[in-house]
C-alpha positions as CSV (number, residue, x, y, z in Angstrom):
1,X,64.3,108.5,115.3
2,X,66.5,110.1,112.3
3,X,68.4,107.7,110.3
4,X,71.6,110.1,111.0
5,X,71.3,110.1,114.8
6,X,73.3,106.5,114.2
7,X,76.2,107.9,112.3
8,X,79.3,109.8,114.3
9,X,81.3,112.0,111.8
10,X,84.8,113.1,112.5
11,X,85.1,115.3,109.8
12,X,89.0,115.8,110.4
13,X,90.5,114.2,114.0
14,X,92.9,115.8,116.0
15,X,96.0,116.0,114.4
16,X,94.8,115.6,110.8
17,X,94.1,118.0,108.3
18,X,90.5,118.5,107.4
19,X,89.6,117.1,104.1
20,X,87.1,118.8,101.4
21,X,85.0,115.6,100.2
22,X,85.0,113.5,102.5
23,X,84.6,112.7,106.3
24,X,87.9,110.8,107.8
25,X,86.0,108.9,110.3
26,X,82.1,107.8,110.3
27,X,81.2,104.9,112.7
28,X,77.5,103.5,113.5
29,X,75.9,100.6,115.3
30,X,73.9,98.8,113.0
31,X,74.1,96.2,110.4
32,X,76.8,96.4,107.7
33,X,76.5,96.2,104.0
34,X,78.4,96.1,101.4
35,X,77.4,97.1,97.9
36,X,80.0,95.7,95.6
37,X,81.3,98.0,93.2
38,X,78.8,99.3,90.4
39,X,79.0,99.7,86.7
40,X,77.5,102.0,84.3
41,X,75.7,99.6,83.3
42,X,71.6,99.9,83.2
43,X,69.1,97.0,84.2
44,X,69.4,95.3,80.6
45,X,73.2,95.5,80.9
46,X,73.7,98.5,78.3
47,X,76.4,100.6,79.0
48,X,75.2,104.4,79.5
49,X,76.9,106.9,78.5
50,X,79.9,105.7,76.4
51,X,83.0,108.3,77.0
52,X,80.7,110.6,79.2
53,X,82.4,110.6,82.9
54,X,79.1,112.8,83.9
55,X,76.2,110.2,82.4
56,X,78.4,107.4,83.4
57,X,78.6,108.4,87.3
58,X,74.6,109.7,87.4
59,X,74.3,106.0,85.9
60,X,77.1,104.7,88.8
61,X,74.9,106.3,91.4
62,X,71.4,105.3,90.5
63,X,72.4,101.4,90.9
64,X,74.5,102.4,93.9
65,X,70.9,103.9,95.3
66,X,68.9,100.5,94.4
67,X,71.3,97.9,95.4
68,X,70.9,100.2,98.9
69,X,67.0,100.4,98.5
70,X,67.1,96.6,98.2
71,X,69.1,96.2,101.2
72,X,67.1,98.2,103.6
73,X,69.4,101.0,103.4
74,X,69.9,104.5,101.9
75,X,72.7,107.1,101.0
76,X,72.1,108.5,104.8
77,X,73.2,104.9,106.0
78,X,76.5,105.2,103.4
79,X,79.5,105.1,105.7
80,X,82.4,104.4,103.0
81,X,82.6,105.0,99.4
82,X,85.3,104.1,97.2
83,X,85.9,105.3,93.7
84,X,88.2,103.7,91.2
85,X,88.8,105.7,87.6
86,X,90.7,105.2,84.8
87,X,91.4,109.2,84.8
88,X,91.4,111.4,88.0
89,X,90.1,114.4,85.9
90,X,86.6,111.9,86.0
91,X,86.2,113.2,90.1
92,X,84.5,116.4,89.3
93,X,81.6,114.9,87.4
94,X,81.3,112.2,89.9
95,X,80.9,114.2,92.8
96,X,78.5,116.5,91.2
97,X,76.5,113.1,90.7
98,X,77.3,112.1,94.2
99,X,76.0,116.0,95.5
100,X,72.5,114.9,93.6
101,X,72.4,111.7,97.0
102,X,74.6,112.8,99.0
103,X,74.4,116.5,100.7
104,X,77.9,117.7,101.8
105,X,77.4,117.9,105.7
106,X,76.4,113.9,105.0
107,X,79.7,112.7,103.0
108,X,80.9,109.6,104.1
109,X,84.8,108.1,104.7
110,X,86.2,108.3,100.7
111,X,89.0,106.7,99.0
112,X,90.0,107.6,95.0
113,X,92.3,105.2,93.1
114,X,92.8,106.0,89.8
115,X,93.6,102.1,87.7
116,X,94.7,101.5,83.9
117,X,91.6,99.8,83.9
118,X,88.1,98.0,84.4
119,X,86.6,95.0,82.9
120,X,85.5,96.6,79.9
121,X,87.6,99.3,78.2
122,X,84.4,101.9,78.0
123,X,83.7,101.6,81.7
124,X,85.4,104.7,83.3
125,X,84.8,103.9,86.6
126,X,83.3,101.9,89.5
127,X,82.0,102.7,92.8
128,X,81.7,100.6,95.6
129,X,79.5,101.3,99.3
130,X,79.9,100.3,102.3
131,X,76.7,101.2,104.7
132,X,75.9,100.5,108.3
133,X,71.4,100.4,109.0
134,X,70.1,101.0,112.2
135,X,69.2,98.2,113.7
């Protein structure tokens, strides 16, 4: 059975203006996991990409994809991302690294808060998932 058969999308519900880059509403029956947020940070805990938004979110998204892999899930099971940057202006080079996993009749629920900052001054941003597996 497709993965995406599990997911309902309500791109924009009645009453509710339709959004560009992201779904308002996904739901699923499955199990539900959480992938708490990720750094650009690689497997030996070097930052990539040091004052690159575009290096930093490919880097964002490739731990994002194994922390999924290792949890029986993938970005078609992604039901909920949330992005926090320390500068909005960041959002264009992370969704062009998000369009490399995600394609756009796929995007999940979305929230974007922009913070004065994350645990380390070079990080400049963090992305968390939220994904429901068929059972």
């Amino acid at each position: 059975m497709d993965r995406m058969s599990e997911l309902t999308r309500i791109p924009a519900p009645e009453g509710v203006a339709a959004a560009a880059q992201y779904t308002h509403v996904v739901m699923g029956t499955g199990r539900f996991v959480a992938i708490s947020g990720q750094l650009p940070l690689d497997e030996h805990c070097r930052l990539v990409g040091e004052g690159d938004p575009a290096a930093q979110a490919r880097q964002v998204f490739e731990n994002l994809r194994r922390c999924l892999s290792a949890a029986g899930a993938t970005f078609d099971d992604v039901v909920k991302l949330t992005y926090f940057v320390t500068d909005m202006a960041h959002m264009p080079a992370i969704r062009e690294a998000r369009a490399e996993h995600i394609p756009d009749d796929r995007l999940p629920a979305a929230s974007a808060v922009q913070v004065a900052g994350l645990v380390r001054p070079e990080f400049l941003m963090e992305i968390e998932a939220y994904a429901v597996v068929p059972l």
